[in-house]
C-alpha positions as CSV (number, residue, x, y, z in Angstrom):
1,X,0.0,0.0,0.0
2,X,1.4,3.4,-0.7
3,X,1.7,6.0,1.8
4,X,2.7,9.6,2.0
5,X,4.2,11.5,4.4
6,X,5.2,15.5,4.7
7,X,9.0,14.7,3.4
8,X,7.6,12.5,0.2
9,X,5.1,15.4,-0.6
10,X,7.7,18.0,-0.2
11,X,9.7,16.1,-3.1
12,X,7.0,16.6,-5.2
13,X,5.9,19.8,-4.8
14,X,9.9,20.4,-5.5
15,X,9.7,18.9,-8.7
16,X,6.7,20.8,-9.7
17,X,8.2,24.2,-8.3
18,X,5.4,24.5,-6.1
19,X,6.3,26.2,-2.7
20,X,4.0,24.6,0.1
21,X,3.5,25.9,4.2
22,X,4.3,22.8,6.4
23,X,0.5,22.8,7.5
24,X,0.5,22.1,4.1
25,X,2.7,19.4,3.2
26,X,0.6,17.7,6.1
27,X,-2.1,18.1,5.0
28,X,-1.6,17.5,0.7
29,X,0.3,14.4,2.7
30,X,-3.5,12.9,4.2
31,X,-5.3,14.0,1.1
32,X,-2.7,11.8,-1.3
33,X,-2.9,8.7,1.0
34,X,-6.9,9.1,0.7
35,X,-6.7,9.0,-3.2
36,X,-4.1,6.4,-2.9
37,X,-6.6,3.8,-0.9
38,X,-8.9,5.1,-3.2
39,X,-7.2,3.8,-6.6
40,X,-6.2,0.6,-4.4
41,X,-10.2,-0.2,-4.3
42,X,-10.7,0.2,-7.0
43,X,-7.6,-1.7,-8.3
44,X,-8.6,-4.7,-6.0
45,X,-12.2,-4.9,-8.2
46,X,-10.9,-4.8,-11.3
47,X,-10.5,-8.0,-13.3
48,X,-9.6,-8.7,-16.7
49,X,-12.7,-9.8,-17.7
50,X,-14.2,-6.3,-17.1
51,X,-12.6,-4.1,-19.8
52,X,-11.4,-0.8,-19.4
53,X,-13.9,2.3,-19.4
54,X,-13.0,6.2,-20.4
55,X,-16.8,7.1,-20.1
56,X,-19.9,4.9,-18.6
57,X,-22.0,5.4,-21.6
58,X,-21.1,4.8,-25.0
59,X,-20.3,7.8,-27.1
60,X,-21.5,8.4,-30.4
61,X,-20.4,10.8,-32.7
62,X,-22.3,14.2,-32.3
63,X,-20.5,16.1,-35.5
64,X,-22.6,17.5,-37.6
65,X,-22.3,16.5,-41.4
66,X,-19.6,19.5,-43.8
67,X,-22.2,20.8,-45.9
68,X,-21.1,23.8,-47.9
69,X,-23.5,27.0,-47.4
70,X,-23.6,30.5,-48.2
71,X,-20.0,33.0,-47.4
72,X,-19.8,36.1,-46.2
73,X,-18.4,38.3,-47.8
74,X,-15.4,39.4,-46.1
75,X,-15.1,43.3,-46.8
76,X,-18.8,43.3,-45.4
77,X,-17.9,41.6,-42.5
78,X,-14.9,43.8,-41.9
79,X,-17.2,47.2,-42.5
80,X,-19.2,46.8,-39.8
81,X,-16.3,45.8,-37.5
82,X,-14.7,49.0,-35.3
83,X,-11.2,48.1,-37.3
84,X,-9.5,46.3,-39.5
85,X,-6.1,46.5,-41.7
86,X,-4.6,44.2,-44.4
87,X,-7.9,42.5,-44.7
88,X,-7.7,41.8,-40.8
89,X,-9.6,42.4,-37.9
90,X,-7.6,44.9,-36.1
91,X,-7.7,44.7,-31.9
92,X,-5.8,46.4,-28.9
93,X,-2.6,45.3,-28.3
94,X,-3.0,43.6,-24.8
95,X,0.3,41.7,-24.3
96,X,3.0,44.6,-24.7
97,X,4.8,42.7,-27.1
98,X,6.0,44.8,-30.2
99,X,4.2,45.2,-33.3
């Protein structure tokens, strides 16, 4: 059975360049060795005659069929937009990268 302690947690969150409070490692430490007994259940119930399972109801495809329709024009589009340049659509900057 796995377990999980503060120090085992600590390596962890180390890799994953998390900083964690003692309270909690402690406490991340409890919640892991819940999930842990957790996937052990469910580990124990699984046979190989039961097969593995993404969803518990069969998916179907729920695409639509391509069917080609009617464009818009793009310069029409474009002229009711507040901007546009090149052909574009033509928005704030919001990254502060250089144009």
């Amino acid at each position: 059975m796995p377990t999980f302690n503060s120090e085992e947690v600590a390596r962890l969150a180390a890799l994953a360049r998390i900083d964690l409070t003692p309270d909690e490692l402690t406490r991340f430490a409890g919640e892991l060795e819940v999930i842990a007994q957790a996937v052990e259940k469910v580990s124990a119930i699984a046979t190989d005659d039961v097969p593995a399972t993404s969803h518990p109801i069969p998916l179907t495809n729920v695409y639509r069929e391509d069917v080609v329709s009617d464009v818009v024009d793009r310069d029409e589009v474009l002229a009711s937009a507040p901007a546009s340049q090149d052909g574009k659509f033509l928005v704030p900057q919001i990254l502060g990268e250089e144009a």
